[in-house]
C-alpha positions as CSV (number, residue, x, y, z in Angstrom):
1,X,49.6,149.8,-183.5
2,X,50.9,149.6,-186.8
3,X,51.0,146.2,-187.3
4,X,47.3,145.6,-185.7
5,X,45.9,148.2,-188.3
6,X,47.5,146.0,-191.0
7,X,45.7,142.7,-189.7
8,X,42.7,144.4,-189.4
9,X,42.7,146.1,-193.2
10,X,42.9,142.4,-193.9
11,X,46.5,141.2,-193.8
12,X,45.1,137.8,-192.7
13,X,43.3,137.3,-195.9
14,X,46.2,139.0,-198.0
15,X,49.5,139.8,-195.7
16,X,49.3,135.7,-194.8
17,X,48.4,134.5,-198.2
18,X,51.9,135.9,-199.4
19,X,53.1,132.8,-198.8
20,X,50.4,130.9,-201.3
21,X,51.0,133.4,-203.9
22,X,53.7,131.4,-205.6
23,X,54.1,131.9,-209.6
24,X,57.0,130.8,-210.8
25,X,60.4,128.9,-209.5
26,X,63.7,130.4,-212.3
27,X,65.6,127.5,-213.6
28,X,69.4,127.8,-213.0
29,X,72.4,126.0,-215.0
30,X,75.9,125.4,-213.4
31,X,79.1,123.0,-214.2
32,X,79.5,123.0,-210.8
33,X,78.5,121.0,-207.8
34,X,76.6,122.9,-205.4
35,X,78.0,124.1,-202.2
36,X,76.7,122.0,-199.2
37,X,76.7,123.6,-195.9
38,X,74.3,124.5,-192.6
39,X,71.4,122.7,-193.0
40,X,71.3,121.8,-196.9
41,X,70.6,118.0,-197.6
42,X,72.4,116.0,-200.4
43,X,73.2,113.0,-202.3
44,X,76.3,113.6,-205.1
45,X,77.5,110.6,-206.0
46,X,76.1,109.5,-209.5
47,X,76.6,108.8,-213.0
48,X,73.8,106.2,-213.5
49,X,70.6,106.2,-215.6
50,X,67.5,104.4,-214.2
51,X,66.1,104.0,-217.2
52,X,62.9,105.7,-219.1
53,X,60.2,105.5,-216.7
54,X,62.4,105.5,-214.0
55,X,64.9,108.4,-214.3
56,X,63.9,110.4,-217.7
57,X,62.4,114.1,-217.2
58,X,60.5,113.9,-219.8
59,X,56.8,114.6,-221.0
60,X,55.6,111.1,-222.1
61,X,57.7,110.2,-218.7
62,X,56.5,110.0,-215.4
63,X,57.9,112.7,-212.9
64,X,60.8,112.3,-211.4
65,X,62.0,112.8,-207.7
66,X,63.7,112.2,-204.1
67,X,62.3,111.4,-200.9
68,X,64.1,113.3,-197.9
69,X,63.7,113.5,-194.8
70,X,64.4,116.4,-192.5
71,X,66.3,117.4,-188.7
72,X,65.6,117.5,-185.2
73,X,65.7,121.2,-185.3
74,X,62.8,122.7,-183.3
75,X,61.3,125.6,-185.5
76,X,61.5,123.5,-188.4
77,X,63.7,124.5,-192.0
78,X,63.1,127.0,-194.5
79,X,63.6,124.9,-198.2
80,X,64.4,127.9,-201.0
81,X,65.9,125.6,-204.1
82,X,66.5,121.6,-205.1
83,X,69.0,120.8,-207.8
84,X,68.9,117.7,-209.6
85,X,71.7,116.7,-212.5
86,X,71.6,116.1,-215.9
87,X,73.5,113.2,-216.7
88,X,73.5,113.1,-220.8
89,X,71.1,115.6,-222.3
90,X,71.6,118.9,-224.1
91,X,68.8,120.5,-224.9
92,X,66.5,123.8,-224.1
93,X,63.8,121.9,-222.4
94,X,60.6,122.8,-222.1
95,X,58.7,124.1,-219.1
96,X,59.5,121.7,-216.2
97,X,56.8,121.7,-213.3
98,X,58.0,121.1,-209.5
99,X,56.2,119.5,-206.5
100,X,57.3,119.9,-203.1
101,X,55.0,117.6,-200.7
102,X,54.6,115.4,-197.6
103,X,55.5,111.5,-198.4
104,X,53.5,108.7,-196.2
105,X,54.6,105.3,-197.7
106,X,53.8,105.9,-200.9
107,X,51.7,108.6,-200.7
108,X,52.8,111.9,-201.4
109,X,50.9,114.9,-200.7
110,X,51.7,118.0,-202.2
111,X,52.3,121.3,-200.5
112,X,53.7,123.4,-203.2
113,X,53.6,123.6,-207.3
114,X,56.0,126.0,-209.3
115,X,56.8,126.5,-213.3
116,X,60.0,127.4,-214.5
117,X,60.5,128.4,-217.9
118,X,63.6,126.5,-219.6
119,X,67.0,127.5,-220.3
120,X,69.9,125.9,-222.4
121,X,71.8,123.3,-220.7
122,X,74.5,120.2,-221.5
123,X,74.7,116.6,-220.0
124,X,76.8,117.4,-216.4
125,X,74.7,120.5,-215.8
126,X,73.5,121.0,-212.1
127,X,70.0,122.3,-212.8
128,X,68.4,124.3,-210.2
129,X,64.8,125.5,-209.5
130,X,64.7,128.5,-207.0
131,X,61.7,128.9,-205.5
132,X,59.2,131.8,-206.2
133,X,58.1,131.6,-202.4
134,X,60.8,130.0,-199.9
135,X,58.8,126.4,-198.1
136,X,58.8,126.4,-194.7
137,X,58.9,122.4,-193.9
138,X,58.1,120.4,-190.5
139,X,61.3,118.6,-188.0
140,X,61.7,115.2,-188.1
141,X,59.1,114.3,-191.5
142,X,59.6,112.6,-194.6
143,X,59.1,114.8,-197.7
144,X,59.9,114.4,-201.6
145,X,60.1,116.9,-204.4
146,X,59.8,115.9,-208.1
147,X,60.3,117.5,-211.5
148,X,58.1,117.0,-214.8
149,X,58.7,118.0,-218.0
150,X,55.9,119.2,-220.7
151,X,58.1,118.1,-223.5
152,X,61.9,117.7,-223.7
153,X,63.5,117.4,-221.1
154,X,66.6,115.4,-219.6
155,X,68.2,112.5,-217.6
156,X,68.7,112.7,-214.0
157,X,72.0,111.2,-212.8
158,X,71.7,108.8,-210.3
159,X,73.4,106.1,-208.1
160,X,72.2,102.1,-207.9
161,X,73.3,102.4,-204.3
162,X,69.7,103.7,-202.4
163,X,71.8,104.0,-199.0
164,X,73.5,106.5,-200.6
165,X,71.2,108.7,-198.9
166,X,70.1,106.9,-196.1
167,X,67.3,109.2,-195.5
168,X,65.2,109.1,-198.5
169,X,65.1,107.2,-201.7
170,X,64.4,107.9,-205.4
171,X,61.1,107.9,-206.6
172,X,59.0,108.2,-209.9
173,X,55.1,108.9,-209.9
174,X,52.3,109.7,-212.4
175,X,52.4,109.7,-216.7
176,X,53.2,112.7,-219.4
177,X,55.0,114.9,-216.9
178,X,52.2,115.1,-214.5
179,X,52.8,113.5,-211.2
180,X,50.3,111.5,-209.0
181,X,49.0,111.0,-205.5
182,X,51.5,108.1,-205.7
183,X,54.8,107.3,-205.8
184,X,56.5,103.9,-207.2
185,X,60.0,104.2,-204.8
186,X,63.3,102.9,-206.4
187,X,64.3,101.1,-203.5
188,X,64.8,98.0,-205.2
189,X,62.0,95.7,-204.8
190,X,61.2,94.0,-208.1
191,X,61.0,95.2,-210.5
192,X,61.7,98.7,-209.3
193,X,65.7,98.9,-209.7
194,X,67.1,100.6,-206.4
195,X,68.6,104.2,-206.5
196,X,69.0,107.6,-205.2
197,X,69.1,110.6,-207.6
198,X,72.1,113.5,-207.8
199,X,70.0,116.0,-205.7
200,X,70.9,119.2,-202.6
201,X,68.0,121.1,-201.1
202,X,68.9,124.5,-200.5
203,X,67.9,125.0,-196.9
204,X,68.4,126.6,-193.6
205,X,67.6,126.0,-190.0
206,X,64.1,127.5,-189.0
207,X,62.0,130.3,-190.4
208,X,63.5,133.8,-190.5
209,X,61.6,136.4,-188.3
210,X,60.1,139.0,-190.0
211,X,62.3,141.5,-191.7
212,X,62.7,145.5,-191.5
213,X,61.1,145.9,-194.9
214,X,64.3,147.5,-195.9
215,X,67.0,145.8,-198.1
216,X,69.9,147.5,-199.9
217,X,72.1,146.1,-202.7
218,X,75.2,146.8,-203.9
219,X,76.7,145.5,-207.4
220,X,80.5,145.8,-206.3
221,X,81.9,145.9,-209.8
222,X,84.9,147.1,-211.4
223,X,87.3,145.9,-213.9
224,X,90.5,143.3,-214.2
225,X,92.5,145.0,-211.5
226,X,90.1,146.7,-209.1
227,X,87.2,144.0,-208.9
228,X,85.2,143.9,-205.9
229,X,87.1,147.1,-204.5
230,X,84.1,149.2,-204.4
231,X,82.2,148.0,-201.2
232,X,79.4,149.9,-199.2
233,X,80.5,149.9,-195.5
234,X,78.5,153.0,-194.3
235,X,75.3,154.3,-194.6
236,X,74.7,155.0,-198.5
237,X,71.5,155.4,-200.5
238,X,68.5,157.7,-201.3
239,X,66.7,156.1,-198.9
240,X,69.7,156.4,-195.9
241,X,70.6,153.0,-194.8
242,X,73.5,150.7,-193.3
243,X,74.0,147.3,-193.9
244,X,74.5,146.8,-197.6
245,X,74.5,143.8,-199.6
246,X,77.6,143.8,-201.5
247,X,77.2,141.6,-204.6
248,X,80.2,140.4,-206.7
249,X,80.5,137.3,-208.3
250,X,83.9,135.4,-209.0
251,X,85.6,137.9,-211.6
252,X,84.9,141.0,-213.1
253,X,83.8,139.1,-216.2
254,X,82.2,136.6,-214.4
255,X,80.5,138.2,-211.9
256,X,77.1,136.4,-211.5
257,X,75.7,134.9,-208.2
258,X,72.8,132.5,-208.1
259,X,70.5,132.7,-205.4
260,X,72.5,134.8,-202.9
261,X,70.9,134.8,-199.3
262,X,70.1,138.9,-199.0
263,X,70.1,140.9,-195.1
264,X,67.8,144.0,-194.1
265,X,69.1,147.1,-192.8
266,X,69.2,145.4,-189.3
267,X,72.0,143.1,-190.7
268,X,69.5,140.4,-189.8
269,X,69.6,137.5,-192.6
270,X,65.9,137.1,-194.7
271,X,64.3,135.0,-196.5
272,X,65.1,136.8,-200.1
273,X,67.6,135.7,-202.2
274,X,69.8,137.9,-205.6
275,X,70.6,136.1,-208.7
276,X,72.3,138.0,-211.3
277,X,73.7,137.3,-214.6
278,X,75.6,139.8,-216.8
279,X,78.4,139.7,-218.8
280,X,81.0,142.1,-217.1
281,X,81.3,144.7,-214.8
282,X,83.2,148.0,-215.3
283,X,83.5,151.9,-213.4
284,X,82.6,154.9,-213.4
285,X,84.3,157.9,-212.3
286,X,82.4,158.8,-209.4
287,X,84.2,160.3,-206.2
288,X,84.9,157.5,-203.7
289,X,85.0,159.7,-200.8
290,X,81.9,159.0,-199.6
291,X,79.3,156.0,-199.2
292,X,77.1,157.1,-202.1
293,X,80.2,157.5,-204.0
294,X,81.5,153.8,-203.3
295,X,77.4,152.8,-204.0
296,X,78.0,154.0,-207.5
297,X,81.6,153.6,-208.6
298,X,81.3,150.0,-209.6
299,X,78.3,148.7,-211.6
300,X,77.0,145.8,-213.9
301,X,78.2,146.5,-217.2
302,X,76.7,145.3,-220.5
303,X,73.5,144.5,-218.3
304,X,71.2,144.6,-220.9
305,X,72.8,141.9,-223.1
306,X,70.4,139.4,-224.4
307,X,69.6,136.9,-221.4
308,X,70.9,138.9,-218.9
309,X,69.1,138.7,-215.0
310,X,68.8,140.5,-212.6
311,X,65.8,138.6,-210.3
312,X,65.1,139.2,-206.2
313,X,62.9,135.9,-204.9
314,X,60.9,135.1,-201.6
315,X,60.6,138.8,-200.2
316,X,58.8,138.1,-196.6
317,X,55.2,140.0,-195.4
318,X,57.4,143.3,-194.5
319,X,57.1,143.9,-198.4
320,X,53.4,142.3,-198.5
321,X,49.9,143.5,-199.3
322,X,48.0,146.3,-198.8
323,X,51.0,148.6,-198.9
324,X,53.6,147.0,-201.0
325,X,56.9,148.3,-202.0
326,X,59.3,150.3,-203.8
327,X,62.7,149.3,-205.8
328,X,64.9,152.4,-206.2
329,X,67.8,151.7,-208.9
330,X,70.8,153.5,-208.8
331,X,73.7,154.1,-211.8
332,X,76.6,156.4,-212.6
333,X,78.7,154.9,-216.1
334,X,81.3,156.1,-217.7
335,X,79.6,157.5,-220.6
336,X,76.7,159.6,-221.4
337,X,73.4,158.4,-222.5
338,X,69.8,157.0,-221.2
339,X,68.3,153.6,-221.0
340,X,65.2,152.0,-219.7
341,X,64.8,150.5,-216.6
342,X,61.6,148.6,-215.8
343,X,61.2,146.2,-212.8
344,X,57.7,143.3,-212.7
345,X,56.7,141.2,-209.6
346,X,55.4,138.0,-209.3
347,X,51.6,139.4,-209.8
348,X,52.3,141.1,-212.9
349,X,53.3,145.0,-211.7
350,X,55.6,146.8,-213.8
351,X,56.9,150.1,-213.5
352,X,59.2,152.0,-216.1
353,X,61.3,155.1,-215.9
354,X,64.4,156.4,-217.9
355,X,68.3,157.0,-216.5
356,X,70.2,159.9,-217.8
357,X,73.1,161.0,-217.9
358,X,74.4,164.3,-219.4
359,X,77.5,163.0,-219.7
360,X,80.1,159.6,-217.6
361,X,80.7,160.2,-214.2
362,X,78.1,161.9,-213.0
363,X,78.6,161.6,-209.1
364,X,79.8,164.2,-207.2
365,X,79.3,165.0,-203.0
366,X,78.3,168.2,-203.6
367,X,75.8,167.6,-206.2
368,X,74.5,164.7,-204.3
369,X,71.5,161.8,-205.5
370,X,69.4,162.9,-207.9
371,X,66.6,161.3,-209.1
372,X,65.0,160.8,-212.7
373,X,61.5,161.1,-213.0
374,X,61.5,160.5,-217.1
375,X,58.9,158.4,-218.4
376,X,60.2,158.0,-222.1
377,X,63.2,158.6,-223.8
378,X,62.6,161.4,-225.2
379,X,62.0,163.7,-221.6
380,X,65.3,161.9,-220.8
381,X,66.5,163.1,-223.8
382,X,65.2,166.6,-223.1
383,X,66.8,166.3,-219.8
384,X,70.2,165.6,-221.0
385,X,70.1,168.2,-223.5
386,X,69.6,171.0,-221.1
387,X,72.5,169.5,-219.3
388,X,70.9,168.0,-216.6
389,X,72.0,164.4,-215.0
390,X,70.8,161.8,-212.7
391,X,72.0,158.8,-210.5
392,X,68.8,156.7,-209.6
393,X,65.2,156.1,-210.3
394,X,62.0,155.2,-208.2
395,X,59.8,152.4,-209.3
396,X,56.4,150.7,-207.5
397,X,53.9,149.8,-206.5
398,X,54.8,146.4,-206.4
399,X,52.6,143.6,-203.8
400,X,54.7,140.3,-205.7
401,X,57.2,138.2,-203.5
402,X,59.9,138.6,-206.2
403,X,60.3,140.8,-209.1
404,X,62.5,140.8,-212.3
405,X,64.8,143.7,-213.0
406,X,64.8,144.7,-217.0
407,X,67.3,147.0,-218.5
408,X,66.9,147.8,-222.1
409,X,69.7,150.2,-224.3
410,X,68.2,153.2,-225.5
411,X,69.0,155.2,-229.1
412,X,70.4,158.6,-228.8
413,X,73.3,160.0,-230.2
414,X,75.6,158.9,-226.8
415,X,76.1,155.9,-225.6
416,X,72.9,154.3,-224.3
417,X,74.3,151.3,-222.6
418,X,72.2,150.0,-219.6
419,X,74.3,149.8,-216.9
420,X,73.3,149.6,-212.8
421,X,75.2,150.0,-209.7
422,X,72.8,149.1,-207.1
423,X,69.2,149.2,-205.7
424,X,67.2,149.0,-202.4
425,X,63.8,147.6,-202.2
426,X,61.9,149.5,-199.6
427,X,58.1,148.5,-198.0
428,X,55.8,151.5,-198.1
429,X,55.2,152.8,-194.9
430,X,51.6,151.3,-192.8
431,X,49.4,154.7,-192.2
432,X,48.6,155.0,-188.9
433,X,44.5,154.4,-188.1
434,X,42.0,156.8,-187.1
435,X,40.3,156.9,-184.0
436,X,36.8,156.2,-186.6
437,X,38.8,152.7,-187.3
438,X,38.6,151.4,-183.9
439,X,35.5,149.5,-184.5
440,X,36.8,148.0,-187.4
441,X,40.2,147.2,-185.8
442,X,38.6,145.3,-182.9
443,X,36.8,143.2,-185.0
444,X,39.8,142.1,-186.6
445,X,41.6,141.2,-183.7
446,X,38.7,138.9,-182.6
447,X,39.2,137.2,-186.2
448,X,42.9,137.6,-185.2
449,X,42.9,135.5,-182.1
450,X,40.2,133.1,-183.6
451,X,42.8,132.3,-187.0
452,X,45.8,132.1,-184.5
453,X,44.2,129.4,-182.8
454,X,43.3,127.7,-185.7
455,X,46.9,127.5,-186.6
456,X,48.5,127.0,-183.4
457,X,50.2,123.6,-184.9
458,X,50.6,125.2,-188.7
459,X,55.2,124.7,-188.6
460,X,54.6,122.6,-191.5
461,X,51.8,123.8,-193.8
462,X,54.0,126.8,-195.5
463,X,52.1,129.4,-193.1
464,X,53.9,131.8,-190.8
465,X,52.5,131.6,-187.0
466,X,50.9,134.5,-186.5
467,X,53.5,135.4,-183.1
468,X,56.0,136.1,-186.2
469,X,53.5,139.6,-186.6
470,X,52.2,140.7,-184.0
């Protein structure tokens, strides 16, 4: 019943355009080459330059890309990042624009268009853009994805040899960072030279069903001899749930993680993805005995260091419009102090609220989860002189399909470092109708039926079946 009153408040206008709300892809930098495994498509053999026009991300360049082609699985794949590599440049960049679209010959058609703003990066770099929205993309079909630059930008790294990868071929299309209708493919007819670029496609098999609405995270922390000790196993939270997401990176001061796939309280894999980039992490005192105690031993330390991240992508229609969602944030340090925590979406929510703490090492069974409701520093100042604590805030509305996590040091006399343990983003619950609604909700199951067999053959235009809902 619930999920009929949702179509018929208009989820099929705004619960299915979720997946056209897109804003933004965030631009990654790693030394290293990506992991390839299940269904991810690459090519990384390079070292080459094609030459200006040919293989230079840059704004008086044309775009550059790859054509690819996908499986034979039945239900399609589920694309959530391409990487290309930089074979010689350093430099910030400038915003880069990527196209995801269908390729016929030489005409490409496109499907999807993110931004990502730039960051710093040196010639080697694996340069990734992560998808505001995950694509959902057809079996069997040839596709390409490109990259152009509104100013400076770099040089892919490529090979001369186009079978390379077999599948697809490098390509080049449009003038002044803005690509075209069509593509000029490097496959070595004169006087194009012949080539495949350095490139992996993040992707999996099929589309993940819908998830519970409920995700947890963890932020395992510790330091040099405990990391990645303190691990949620139970059920732990404000918000009581099982199946944690345990985040830890390779060290304790290197813990970040890029685009880390993220599962619902069901255990059940979905389509949103962690990337988080701090400095350290560190502990708190907090009493281990319990699951809210492992929740907030360990923590990201230092998180509100200048360029730090802390960014959820591709949240699925559980989280969607009308209702939206929630991100509680959890903390317990090992000092005294407040600092600001302030989380925006995709469509420009933001939410603020203040942690306190009266003093480190807040935690205790007996005292439990307690929430701050402080709106400035000074109430959480008030707060913590009167000797009060807290371990977690609430923060929402918020209708985007990924959000941005801010934490900013505040300036009292303790210590005022911003420092987080672990959140949960939760989907507001779906009010159940009223019998006066009934006329309203038919209606929107006839426009139900009507759009579901409009879309019956939809795998490969980005929009979820409507079966996935109901």
């Amino acid at each position: 019943m619930k999920r009929l009153f949702l179509l018929a408040m208009g989820s099929i206008v705004v619960g299915f355009a979720w997946l056209g709300q897109a804003q933004g892809a965030i631009m990654q930098v790693s030394y290293t080459a990506p992991t390839v495994d299940g269904a991810d498509i690459a090519q990384l053999v390079g070292g080459q330059d094609l030459g200006g026009n040919q293989g230079h991300i840059w704004g008086n360049r044309p775009v550059q890309g790859q054509t690819f082609t996908t499986g034979s699985y039945y239900a399609g794949y589920t694309l959530f990042a391409v990487t290309l590599q930089n074979l010689s440049t350093t430099s910030s960049g400038s915003t880069f624009t990527i196209r995801v679209g269908e390729v016929n010959g030489t005409n490409f058609t496109p499907i999807r268009t993110e931004t990502a703003s730039p960051v710093s990066y040196n010639p080697g770099a694996y340069i990734t853009y992560v998808f505001d929205v995950p694509i959902k993309l057809a079996p069997n079909k040839v596709y390409g994805f490109d990259v152009g630059a509104s100013g400076s930008g770099y040089i892919t790294s490529n090979t001369t040899n186009n079978m390379a990868y077999p599948d697809g071929v490098a390509y080049s299309s449009g003038a002044n960072g803005v690509g075209g209708t069509t593509l000029t493919l490097h496959n070595g007819i004169p006087p194009n030279v012949s080539g495949d670029r350095v490139f992996h496609l993040d992707m999996i098999e099929g589309w993940p069903p819908l998830s519970s609405g409920r995700i947890s995270v963890n932020f395992v922390g510790g330091g040099p001899n405990d990391y990645g000790t303190y691990q949620v196993t139970g059920v732990a939270g404000a918000v009581p749930l099982p199946n944690w997401n345990n985040i830890m990176g390779p060290a304790w001061n290197n813990p970040d993680v890029v685009n880390v796939t993220l599962k619902d309280s069901t255990g059940m894999n979905t389509t949103a993805r962690i990337t988080v980039d701090v400095p350290n992490t560190w502990y708190s005192g907090a009493d281990t005995s319990t699951q809210d105690g492992l929740l907030l031993k360990g923590y990201l330390d230092n998180a509100a260091a200048s360029g730090s991240l802390i960014r959820v992508v591709g949240l699925d229609e559980a989280f969607a419009n009308p209702f939206g969602y929630k991100v509680y944030v959890y903390y317990d340090t090992d000092s005294g102090g407040a600092f600001e925590i302030r989380v925006t979406d995709s469509l420009g929510n933001t939410d603020v609220k203040w942690a306190y703490e009266a003093q480190g090492s807040n935690y205790t069974p007996s005292l439990g989860l307690v929430e701050s409701t402080a709106r400035t520093q000074d109430e959480a100042w008030a707060a913590i002189q009167m000797g009060r604590t807290s371990n977690y805030v609430v923060l929402g509305d918020f209708f985007g399909p990924n959000f941005n996590v801010y934490l900013t040091n505040g300036n009292t006399p303790l210590d005022d470092r911003a420092r987080i343990a672990g959140l949960q983003i939760i989907a507001n619950p779906v009010p159940e109708p009223s019998t006066g609604f009934l006329g309203i909700l038919a209606c929107g199951v006839v426009g139900l039926l009507a759009w579901r067999r409009r879309n019956q053959q939809a795998i490969g235009d980005n929009k979820p079946l409507i079966s996935r809902i109901l």
